[in-house]
DSSP file (Angstrom, degrees, kcal/mol; ACC not computed):
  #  RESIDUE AA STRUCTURE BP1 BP2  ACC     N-H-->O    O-->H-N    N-H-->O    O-->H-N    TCO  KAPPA ALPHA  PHI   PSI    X-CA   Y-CA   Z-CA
    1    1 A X     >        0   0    0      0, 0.0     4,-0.7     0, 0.0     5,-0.0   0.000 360.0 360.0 360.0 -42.4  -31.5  -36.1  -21.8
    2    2 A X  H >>  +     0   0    0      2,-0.2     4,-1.4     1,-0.2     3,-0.9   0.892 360.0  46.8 -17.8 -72.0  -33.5  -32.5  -22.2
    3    3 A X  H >> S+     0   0    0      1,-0.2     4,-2.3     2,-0.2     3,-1.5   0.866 105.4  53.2 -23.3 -85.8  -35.1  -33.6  -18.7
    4    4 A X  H 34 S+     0   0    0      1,-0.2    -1,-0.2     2,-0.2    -2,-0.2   0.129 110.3  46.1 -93.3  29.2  -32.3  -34.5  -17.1
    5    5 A X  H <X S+     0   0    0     -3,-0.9     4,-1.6    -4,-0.7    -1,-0.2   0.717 114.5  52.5  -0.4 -79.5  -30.6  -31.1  -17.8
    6    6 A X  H <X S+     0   0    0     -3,-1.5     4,-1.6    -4,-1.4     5,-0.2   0.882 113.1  39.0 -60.1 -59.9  -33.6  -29.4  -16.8
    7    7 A X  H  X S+     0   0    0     -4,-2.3     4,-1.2     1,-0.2    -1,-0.3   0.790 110.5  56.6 -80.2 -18.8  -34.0  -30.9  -13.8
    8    8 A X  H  > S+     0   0    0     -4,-0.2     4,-1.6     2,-0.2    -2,-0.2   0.784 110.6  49.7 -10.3 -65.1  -30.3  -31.0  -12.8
    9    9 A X  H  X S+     0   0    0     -4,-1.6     4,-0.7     2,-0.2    -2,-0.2   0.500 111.2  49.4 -81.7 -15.4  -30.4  -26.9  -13.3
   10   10 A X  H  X S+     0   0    0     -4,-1.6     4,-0.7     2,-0.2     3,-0.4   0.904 108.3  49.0 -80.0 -59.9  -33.6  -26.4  -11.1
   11   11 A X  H >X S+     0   0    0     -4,-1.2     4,-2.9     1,-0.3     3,-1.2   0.944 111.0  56.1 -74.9 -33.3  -32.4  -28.4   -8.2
   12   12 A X  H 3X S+     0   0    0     -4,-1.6     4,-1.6     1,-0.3    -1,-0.3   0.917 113.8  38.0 -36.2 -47.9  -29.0  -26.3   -8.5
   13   13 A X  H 3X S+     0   0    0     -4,-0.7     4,-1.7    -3,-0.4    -1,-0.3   0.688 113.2  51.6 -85.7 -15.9  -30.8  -23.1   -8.2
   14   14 A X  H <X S+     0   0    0     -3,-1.2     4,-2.8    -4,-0.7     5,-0.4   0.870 116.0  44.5-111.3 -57.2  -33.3  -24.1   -5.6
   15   15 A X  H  X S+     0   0    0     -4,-2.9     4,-2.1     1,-0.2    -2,-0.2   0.918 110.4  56.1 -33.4 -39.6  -30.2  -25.6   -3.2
   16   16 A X  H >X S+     0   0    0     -4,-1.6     4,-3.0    -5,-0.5     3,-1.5   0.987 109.0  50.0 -71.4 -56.2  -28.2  -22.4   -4.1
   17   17 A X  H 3X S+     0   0    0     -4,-1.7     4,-3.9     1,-0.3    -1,-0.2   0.863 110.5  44.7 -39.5 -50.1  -31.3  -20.5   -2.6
   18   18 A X  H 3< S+     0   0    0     -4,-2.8    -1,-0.3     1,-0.3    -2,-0.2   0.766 112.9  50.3 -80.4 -19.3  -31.6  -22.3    0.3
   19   19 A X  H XX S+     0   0    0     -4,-2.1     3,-2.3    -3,-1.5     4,-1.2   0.972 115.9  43.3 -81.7 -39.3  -27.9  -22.2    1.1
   20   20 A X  H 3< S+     0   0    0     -4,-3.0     3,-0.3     1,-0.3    -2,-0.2   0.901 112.0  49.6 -85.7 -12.0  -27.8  -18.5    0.5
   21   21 A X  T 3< S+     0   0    0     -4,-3.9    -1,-0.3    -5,-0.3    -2,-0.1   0.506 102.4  70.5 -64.6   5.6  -31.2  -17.6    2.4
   22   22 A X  T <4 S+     0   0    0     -3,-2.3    -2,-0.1    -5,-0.2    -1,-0.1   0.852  77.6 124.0 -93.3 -34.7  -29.4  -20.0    5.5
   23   23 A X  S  < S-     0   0    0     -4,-1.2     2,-0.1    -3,-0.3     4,-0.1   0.141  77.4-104.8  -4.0 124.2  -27.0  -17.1    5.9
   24   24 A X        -     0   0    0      1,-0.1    -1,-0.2     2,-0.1    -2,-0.1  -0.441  22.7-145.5 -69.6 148.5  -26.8  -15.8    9.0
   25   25 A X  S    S+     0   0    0      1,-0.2     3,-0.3    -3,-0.1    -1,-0.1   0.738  84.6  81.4-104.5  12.1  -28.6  -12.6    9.0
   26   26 A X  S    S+     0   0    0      1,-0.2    -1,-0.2     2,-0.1     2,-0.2   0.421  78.3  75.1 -62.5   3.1  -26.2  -10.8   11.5
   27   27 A X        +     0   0    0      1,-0.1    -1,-0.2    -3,-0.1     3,-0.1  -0.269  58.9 114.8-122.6  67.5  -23.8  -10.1    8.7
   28   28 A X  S    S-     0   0    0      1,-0.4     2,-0.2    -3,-0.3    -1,-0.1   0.135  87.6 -13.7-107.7  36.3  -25.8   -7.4    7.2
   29   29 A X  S    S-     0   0    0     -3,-0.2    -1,-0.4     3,-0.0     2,-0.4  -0.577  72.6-120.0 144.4 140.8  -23.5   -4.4    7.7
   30   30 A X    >   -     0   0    0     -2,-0.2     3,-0.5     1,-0.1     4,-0.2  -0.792  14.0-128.4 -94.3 150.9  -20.2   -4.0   10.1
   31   31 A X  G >> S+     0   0    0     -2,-0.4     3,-5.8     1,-0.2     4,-0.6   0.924  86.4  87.7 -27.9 -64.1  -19.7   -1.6   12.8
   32   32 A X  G 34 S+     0   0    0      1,-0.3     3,-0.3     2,-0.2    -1,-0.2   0.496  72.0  58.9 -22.8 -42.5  -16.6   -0.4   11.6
   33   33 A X  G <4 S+     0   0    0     -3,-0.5    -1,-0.3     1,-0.2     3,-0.1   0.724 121.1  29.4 -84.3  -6.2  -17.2    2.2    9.4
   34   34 A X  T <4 S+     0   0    0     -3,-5.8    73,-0.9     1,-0.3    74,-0.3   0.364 119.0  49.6-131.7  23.6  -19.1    4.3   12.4
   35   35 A X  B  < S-A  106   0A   0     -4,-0.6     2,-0.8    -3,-0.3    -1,-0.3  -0.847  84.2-123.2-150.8 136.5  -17.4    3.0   15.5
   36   36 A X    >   -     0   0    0     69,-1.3     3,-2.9    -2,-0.2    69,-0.3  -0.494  18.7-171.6 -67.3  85.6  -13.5    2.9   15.9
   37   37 A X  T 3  S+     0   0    0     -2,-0.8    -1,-0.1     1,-0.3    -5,-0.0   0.732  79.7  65.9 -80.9  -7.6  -12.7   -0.6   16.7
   38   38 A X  T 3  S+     0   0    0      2,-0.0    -1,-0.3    66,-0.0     2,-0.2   0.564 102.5  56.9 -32.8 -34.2   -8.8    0.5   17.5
   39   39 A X    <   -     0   0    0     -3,-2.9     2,-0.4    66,-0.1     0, 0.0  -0.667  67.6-151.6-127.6-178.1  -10.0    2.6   20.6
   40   40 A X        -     0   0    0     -2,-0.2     2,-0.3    64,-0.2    64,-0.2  -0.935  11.6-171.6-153.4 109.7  -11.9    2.0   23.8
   41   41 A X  E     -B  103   0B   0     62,-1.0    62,-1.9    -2,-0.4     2,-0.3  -0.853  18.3-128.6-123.9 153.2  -14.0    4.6   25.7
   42   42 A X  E     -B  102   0B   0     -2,-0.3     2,-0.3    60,-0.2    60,-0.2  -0.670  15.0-168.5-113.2 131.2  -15.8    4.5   29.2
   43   43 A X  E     +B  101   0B   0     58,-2.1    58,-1.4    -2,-0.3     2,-0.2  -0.819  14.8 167.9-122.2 100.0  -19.5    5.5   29.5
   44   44 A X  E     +B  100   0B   0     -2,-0.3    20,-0.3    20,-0.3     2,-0.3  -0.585  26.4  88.1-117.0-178.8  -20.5    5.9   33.2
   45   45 A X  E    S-B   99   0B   0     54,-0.7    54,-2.4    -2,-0.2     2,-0.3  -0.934  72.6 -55.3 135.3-169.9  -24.1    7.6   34.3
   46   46 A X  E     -B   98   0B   0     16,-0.5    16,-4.9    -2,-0.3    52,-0.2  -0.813  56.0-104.3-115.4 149.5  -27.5    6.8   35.0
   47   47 A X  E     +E   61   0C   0     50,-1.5    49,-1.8    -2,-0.3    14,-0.2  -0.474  36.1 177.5 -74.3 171.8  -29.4    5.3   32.9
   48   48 A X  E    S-     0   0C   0     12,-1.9    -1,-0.2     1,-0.6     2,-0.1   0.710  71.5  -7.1 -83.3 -88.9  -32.3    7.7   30.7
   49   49 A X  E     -     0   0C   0     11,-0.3    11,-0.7    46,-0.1    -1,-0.6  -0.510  49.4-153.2-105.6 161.4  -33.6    5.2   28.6
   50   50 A X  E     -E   59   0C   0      9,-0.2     2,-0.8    -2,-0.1     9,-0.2  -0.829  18.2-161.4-142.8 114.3  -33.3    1.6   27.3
   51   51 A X        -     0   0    0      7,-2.5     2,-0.9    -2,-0.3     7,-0.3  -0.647   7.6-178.2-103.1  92.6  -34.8    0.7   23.5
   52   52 A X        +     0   0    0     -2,-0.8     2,-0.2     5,-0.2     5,-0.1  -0.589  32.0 114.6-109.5  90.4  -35.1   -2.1   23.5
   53   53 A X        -     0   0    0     -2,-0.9    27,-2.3    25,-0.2     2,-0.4  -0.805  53.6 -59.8-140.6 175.2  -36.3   -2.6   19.8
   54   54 A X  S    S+     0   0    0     -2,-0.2     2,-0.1    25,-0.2    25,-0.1  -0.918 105.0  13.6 -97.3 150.4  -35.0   -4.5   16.0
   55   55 A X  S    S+     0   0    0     -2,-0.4     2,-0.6     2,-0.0    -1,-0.1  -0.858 139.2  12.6-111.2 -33.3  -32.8   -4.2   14.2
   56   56 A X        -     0   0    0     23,-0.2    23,-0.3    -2,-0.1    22,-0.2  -0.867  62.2-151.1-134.0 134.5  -30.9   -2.3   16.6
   57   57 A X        -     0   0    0     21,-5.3    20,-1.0    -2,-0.6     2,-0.3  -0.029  22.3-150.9 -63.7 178.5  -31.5   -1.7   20.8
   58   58 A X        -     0   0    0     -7,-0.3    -7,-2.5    18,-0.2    18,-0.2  -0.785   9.1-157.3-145.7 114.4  -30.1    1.9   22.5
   59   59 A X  E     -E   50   0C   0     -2,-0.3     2,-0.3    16,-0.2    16,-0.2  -0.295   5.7-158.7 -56.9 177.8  -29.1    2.5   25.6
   60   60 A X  E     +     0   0C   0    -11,-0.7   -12,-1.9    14,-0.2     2,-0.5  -0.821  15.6 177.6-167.0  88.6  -29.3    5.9   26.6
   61   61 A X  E     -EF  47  73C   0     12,-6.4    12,-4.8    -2,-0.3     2,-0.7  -0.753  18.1-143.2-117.9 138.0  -26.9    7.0   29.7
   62   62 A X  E     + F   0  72C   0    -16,-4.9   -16,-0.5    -2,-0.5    10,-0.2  -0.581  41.6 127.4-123.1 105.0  -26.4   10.4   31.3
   63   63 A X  E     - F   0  71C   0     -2,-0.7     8,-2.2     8,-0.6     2,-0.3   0.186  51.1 -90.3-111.3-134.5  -23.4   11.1   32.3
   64   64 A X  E     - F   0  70C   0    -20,-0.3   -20,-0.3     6,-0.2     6,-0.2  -0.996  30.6-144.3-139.3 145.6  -20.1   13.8   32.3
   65   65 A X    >   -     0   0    0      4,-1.3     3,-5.2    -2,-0.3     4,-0.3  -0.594  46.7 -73.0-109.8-169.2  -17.2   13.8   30.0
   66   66 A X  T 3  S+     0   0    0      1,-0.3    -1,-0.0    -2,-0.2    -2,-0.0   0.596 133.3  56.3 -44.5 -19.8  -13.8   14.6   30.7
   67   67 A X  T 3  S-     0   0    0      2,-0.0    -1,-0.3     3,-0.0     3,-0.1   0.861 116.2-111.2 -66.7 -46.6  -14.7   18.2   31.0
   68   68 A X  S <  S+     0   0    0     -3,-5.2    -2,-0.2     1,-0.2     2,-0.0   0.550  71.4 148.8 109.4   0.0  -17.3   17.5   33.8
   69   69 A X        -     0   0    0     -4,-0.3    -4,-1.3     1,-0.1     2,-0.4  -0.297  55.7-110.5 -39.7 132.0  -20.0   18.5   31.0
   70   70 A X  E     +F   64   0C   0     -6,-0.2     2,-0.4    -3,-0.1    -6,-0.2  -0.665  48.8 174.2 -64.3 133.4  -23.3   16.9   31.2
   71   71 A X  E     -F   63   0C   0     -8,-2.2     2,-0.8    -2,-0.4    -8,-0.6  -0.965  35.5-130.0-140.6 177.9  -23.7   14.5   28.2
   72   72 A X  E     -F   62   0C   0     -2,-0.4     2,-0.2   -10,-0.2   -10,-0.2  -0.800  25.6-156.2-112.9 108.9  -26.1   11.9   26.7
   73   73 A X  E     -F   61   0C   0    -12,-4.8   -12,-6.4    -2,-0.8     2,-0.3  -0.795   6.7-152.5-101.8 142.3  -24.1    8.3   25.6
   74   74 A X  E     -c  113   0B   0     38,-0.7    40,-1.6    -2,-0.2     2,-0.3  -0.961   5.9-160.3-118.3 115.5  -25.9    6.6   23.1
   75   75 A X  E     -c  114   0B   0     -2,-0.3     2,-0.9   -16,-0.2    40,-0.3  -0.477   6.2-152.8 -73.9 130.1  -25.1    3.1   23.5
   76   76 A X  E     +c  115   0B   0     38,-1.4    40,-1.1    -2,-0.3    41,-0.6  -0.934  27.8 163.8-116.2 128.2  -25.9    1.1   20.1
   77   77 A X        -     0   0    0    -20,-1.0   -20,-0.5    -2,-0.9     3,-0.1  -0.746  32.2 -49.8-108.0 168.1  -26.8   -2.7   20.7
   78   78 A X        -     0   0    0     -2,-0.3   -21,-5.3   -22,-0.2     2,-0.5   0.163  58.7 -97.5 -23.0 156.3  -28.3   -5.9   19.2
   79   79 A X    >>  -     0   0    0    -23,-0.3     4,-1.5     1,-0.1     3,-1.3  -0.773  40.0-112.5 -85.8 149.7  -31.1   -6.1   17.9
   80   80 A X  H >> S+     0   0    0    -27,-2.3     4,-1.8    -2,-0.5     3,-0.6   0.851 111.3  52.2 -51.6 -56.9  -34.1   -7.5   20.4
   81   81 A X  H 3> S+     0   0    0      1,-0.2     4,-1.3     2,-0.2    -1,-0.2   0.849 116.2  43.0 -47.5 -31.3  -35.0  -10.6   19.1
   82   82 A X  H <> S+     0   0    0     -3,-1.3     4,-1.0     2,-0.2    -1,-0.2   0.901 117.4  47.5 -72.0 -49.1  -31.1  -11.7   19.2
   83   83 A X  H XX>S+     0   0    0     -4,-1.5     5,-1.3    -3,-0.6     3,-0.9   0.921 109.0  53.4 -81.8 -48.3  -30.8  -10.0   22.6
   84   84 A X  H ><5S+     0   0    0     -4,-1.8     3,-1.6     3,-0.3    -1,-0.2   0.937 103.6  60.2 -36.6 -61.2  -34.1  -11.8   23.9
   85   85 A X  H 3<5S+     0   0    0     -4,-1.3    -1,-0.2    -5,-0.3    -2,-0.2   0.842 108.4  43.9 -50.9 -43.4  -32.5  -15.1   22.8
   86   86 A X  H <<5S-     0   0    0     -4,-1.0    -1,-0.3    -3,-0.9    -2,-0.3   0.521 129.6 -82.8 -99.9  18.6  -29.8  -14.5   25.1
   87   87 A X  T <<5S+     0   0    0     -3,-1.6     2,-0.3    -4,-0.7    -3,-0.3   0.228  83.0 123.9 125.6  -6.6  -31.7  -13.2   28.4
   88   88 A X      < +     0   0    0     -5,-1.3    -1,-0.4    -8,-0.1     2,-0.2  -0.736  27.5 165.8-101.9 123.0  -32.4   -9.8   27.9
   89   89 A X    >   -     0   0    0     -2,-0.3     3,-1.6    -6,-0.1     4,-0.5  -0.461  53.3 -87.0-116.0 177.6  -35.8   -8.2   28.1
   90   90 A X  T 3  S+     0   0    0      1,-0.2   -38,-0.1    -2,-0.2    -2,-0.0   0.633 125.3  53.3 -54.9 -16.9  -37.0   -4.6   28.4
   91   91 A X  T 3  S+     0   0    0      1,-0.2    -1,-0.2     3,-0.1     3,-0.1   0.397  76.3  93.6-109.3   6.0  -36.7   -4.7   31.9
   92   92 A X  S <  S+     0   0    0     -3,-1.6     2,-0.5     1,-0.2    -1,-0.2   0.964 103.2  23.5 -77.4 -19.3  -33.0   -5.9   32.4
   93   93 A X  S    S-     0   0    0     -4,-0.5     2,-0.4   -43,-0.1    -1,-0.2  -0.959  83.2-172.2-133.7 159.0  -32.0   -2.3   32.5
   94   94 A X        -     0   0    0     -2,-0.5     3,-0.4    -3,-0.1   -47,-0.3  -0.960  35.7 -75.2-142.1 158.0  -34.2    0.7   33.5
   95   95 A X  S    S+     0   0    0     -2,-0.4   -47,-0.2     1,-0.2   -46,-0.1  -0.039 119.0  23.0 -35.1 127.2  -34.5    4.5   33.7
   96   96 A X  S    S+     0   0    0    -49,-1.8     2,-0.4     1,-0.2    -1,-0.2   0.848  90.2 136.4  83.5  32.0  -32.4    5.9   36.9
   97   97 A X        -     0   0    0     -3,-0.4   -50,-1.5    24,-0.0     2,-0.4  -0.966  53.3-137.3 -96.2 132.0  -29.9    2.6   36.9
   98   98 A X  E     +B   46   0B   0     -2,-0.4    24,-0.4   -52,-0.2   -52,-0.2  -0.674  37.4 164.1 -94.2 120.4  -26.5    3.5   37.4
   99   99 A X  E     -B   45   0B   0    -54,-2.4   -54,-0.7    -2,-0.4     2,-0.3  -0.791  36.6-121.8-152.9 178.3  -24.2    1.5   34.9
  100  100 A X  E     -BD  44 120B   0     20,-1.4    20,-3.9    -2,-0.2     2,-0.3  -0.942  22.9-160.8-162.3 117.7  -20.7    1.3   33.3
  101  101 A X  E     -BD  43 119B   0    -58,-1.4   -58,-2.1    -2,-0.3     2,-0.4  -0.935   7.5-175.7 -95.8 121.5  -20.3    1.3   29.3
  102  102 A X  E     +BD  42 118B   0     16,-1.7    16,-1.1    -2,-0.3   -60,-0.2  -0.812  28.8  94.0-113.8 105.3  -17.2    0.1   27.7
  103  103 A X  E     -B   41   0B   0    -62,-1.9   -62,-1.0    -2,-0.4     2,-0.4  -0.008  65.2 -35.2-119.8-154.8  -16.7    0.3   24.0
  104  104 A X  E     - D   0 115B   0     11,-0.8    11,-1.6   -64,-0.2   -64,-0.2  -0.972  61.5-126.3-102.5 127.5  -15.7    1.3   20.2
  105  105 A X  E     - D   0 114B   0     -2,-0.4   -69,-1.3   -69,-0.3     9,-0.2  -0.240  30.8-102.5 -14.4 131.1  -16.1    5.4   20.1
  106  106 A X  B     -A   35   0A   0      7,-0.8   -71,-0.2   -71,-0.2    -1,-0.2  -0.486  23.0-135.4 -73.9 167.1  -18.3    6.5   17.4
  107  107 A X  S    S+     0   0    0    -73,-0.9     2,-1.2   -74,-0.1    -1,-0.1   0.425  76.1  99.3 -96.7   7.3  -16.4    7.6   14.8
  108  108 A X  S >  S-     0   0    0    -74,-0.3     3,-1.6     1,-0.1     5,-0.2  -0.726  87.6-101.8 -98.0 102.5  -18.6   10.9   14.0
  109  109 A X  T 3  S+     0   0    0     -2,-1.2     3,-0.1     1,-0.2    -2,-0.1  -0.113 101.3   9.7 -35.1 133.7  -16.6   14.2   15.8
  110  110 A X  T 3  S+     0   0    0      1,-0.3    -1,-0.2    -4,-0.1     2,-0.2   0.505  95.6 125.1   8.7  60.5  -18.4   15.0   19.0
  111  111 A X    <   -     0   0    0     -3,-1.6    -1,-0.3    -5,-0.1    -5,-0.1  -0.544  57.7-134.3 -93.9 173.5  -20.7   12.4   19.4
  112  112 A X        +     0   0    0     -2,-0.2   -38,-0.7   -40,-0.2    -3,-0.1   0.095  46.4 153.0-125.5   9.7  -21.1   10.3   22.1
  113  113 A X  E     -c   74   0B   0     -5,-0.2    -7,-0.8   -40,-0.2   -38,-0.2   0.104  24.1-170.4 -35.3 149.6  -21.4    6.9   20.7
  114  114 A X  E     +cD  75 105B   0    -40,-1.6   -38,-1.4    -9,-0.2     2,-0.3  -0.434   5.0 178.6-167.8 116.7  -20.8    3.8   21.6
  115  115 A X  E     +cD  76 104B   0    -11,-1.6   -11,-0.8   -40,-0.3   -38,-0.1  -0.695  63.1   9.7-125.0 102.8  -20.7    0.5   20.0
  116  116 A X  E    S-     0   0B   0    -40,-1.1     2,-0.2    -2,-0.3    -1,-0.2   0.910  81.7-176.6  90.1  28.7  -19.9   -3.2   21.4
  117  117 A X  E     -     0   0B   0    -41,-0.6     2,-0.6    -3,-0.3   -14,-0.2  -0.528  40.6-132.9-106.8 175.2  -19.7   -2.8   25.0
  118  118 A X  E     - D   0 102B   0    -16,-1.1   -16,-1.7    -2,-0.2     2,-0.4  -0.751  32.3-148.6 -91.9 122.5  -19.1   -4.3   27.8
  119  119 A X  E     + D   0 101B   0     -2,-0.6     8,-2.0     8,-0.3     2,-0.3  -0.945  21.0 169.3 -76.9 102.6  -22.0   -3.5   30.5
  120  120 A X  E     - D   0 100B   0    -20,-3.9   -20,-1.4    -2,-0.4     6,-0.2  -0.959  28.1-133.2-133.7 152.8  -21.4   -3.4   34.0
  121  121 A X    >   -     0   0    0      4,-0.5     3,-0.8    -2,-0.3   -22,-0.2  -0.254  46.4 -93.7 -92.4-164.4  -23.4   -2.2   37.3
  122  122 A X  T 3  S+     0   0    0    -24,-0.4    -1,-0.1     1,-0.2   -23,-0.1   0.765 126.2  60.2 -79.8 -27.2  -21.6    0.1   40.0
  123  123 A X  T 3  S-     0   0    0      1,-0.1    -1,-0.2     0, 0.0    -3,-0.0   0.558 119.3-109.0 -81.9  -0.5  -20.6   -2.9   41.9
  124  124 A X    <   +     0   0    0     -3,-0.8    -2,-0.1     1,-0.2    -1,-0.1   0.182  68.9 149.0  99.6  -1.7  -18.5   -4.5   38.9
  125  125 A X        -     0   0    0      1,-0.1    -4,-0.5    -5,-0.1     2,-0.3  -0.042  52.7-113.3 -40.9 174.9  -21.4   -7.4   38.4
  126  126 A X        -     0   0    0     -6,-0.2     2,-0.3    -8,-0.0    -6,-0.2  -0.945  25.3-136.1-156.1 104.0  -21.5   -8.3   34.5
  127  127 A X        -     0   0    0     -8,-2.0    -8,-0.3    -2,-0.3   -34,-0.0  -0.625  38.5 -80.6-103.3-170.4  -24.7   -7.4   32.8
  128  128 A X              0   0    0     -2,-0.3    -1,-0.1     1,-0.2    -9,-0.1  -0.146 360.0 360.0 -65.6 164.4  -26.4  -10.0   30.3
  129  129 A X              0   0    0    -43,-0.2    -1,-0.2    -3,-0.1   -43,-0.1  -0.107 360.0 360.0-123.2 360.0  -24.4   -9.7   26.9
C-alpha cells in the first residue's frame, strides 16, 4: 500500500512538471505596464537599424515628430527565434528602408517607443508579422 502511495505521488509530480514546463513561454511578462495599449501612435522614417536578436528584436527608425524634430523610434518586437518561425530574417528590413510603424506608445514621458505594430512599406504593402 506504502508503494502504491509512493508511486501514485511521483507520477503526480513528474506530470505536474511536464504540464507546467509545456507552458508556453511567450507569457513571460506583458507589454502593458511599458506601452499604453489604449492609444495608437504612427512611426514613419527610414530605417537606422534592425536587431534582430532574443528575447526581444528592435527596430530602429528615424524619423520627425509632430514638431518636425528629428527623432529615433525604437520599435520593440518578438523575439528572433519566434519571428524566424514566422518568415522573418535579418534581412527582411534593412538600414535606409523607408517604413510605417503603428502601435502602443511607450509609456515612459518622452520616449519614443513603440510596442505591437503594425509594419508597413511606403506603398501600403504589409510587412511579415
Amino acid at each position: 500500500m506504502k508503494r502504491m502511495l509512493w508511486i501514485s505521488s511521483f507520477l503526480a509530480v513528474v506530470v505536474g512538471g511536464v504540464a507546467v514546463t509545456m507552458l508556453p513561454a511567450g507569457a513571460h511578462h506583458s507589454s502593458a505596464p511599458f506601452y499604453d495599449p489604449e492609444k495608437s501612435v504612427e512611426a514613419m522614417g527610414v530605417v537606422e537599424r534592425f536587431v534582430f536578436r532574443n528575447p526581444h528584436s528592435f527596430l530602429f527608425i528615424n524619423g520627425e515628430d509632430e514638431d518636425g524634430e528629428l527623432i529615433e523610434w525604437e520599435v520593440e518586437m518578438g523575439a528572433a527565434v519566434s519571428m524566424r518561425r514566422r518568415g522573418w530574417s535579418p534581412e527582411t528590413i534593412g538600414a535606409g528602408d523607408s517604413i510605417r510603424a503603428v502601435g502602443q506608445p511607450s509609456r515612459a514621458p518622452g520616449t519614443f517607443g513603440v510596442c505591437c505594430a503594425e509594419l508597413t512599406r511606403p506603398d501600403g504593402s504589409s510587412i511579415r508579422r
